[in-house]
C-alpha positions in Angstrom: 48.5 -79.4 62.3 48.4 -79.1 58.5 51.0 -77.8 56.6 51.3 -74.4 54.9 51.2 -73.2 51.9 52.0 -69.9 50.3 49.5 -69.5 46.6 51.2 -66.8 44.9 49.8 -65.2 42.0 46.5 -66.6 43.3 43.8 -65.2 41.7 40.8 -66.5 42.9 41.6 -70.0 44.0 41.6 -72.1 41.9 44.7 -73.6 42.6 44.4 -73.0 46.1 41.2 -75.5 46.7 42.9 -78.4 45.5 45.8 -78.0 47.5 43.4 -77.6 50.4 41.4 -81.1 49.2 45.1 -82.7 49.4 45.6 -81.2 52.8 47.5 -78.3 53.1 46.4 -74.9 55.0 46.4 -72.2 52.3 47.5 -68.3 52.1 46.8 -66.8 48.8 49.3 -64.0 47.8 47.6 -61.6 44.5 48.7 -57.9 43.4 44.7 -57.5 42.8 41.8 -57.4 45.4 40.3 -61.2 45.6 37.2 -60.8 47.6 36.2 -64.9 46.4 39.2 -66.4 47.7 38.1 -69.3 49.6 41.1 -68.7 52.2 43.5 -66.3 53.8 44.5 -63.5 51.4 47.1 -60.7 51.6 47.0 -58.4 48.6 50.8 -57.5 47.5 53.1 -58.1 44.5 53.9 -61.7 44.9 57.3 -61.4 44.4 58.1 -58.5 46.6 56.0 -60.5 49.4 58.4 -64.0 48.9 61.6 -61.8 48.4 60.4 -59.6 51.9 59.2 -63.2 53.8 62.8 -64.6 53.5 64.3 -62.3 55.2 61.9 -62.7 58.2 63.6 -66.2 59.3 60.7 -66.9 62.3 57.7 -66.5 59.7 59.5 -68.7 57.1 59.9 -71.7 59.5 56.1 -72.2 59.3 56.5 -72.2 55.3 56.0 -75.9 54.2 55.9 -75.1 50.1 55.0 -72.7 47.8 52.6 -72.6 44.3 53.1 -70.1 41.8 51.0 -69.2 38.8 52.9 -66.5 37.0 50.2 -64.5 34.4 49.9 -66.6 31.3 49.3 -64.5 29.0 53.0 -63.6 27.7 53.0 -67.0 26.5 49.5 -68.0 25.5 48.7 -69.2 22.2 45.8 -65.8 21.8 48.5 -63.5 22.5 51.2 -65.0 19.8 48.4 -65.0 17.0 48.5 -60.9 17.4 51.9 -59.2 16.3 53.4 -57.2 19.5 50.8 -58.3 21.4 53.5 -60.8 24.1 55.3 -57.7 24.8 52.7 -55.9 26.5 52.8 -58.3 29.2 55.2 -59.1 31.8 57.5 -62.4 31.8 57.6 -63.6 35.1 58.1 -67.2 35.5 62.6 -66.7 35.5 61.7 -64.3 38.4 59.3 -66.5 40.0 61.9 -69.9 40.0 64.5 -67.5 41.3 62.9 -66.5 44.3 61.3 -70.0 44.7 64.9 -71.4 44.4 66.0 -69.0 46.8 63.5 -69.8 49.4 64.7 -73.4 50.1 61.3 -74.8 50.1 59.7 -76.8 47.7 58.0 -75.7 44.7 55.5 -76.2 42.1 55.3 -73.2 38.9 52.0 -73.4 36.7 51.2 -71.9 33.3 49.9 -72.3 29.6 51.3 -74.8 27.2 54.5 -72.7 25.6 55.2 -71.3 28.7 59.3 -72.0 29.6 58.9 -74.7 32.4 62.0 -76.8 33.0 60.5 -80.7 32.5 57.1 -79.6 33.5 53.8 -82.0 33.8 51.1 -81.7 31.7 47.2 -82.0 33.0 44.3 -82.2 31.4 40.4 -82.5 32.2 40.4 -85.9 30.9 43.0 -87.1 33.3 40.4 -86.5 36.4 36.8 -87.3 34.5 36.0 -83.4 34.3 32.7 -84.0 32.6 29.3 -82.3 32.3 26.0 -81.4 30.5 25.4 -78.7 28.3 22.3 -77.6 26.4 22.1 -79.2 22.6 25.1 -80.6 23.0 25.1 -83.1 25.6 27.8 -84.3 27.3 31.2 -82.5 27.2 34.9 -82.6 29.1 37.0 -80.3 29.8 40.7 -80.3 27.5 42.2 -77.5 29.5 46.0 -78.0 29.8 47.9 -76.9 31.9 51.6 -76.9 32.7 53.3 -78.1 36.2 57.1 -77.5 36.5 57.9 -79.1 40.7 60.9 -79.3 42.5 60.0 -82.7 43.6 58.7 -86.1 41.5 55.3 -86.0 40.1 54.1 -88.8 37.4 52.7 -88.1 34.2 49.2 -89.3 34.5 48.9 -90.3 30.9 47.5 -90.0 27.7 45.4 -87.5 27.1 41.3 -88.1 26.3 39.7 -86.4 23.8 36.9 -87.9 23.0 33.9 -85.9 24.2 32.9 -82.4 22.8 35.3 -79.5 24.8 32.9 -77.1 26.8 35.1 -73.8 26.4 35.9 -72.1 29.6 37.7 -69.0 28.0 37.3 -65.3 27.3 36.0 -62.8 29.4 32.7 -62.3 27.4 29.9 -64.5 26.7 29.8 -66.7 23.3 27.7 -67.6 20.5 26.8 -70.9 22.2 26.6 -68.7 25.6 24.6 -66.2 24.2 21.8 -69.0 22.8 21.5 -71.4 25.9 22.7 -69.3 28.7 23.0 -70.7 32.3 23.0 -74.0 30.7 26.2 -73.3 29.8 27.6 -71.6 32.9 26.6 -74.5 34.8 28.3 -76.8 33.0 31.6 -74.3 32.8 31.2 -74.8 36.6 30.7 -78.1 36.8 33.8 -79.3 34.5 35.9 -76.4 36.2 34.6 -78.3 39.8 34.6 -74.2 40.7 31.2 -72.7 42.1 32.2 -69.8 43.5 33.7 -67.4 40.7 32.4 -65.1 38.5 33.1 -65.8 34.8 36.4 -63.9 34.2 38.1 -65.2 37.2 36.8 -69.0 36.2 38.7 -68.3 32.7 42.2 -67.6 34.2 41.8 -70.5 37.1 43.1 -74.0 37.6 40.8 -76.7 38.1 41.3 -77.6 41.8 41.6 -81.4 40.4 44.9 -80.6 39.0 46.4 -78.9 42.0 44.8 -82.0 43.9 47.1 -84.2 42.3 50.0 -82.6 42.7 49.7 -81.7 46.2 49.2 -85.4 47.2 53.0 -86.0 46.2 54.0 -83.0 47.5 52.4 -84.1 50.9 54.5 -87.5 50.1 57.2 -85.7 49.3 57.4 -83.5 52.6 56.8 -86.9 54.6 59.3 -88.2 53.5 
């Protein structure tokens, strides 16, 4: 029997496939309908749901860990280039630890570089070969990085690679480059991402399943013992 667990803040499932490739049996937890998560979903505030589950001592005994991705965009580099613009969304990640803390299990927090992780992780495409084709540019990699605070050991993987052209997977609308070779483009998105079943605004705010890969194979060691 695999062990569960609980994708908070889970948008689509990003996150949640590469736990699932590393093993794990998956519940996704988002305020918002999901109707493309690759898993069981429950639609609730994600911190009322962990907050109500520990009180419910049978359910929590099937709880192996739990993966938050608190919105990013307090702390994302867009929203800091506009005055005022942080404040008009929510800061969730102290919340977020607190209840993880609370919970007993362990944890893994995920966000945007400048986000307030305690001695977080840092991914990037390069670290897992996230490469593809694109129209009139030819090859490309994906530089998304990502942050990874854990309650448990997890390695840096290493320098970072930034030596092929960076295929943006960003913004809700279509670019310039978008706009002039089309489905070449949201293929390759797709491909770097290692994400087919999105539409293009939930691909934007997702995590590469490679990343969440990684870490769930030391939090499988981890939980092993």
């Amino acid at each position: 029997m695999s062990l569960l667990l609980l994708d908070l803040f889970c948008g689509a499932g990003g996150a949640a496939r590469g736990y699932h490739d590393a093993g794990f049996t998956v519940i996704g937890v988002d305020i918002n309908p999901q109707p493309r998560y690759p898993y069981q979903f429950v639609q609730a505030d994600a911190l009322q749901f962990i907050e109500d589950l520990r009180t419910l001592e049978w359910e929590m005994r099937f709880l192996a860990a739990i993966h938050a991705s608190p919105p990013c965009q307090h702390y994302s580099a867009m929203s800091r280039c506009r005055p005022g613009l942080t404040a008009k969304y929510p800061d969730l990640i102290e919340p977020a630890r607190e209840q993880l803390i609370k919970s007993g299990r362990p944890y893994v927090i995920e966000n945007v570089e400048g986000a307030p992780l305690v001695n977080p992780v840092t991914l990037c495409g390069s670290h897992f070969n996230l490469e593809s084709e694109m129209p009139g540019i030819g090859r490309v990699g994906l530089q998304r990085h990502r942050l990874f605070e854990t309650s448990f050991p997890v390695p840096d993987p290493g320098p970072h690679d930034h030596f092929l052209p960076p295929v943006q997977v960003t913004g809700h609308g279509a670019s310039e480059h978008h706009r002039a070779h089309g489905k070449g483009e949201a293929r390759a998105s797709r491909e770097v991402m290692g994400i087919s079943w999105m539409r293009r605004d939930e691909l934007c705010e997702s995590v590469p399943p490679a990343y969440t890969a990684y870490i769930g194979q030391y939090l499988m060691e981890h939980l092993n013992g």
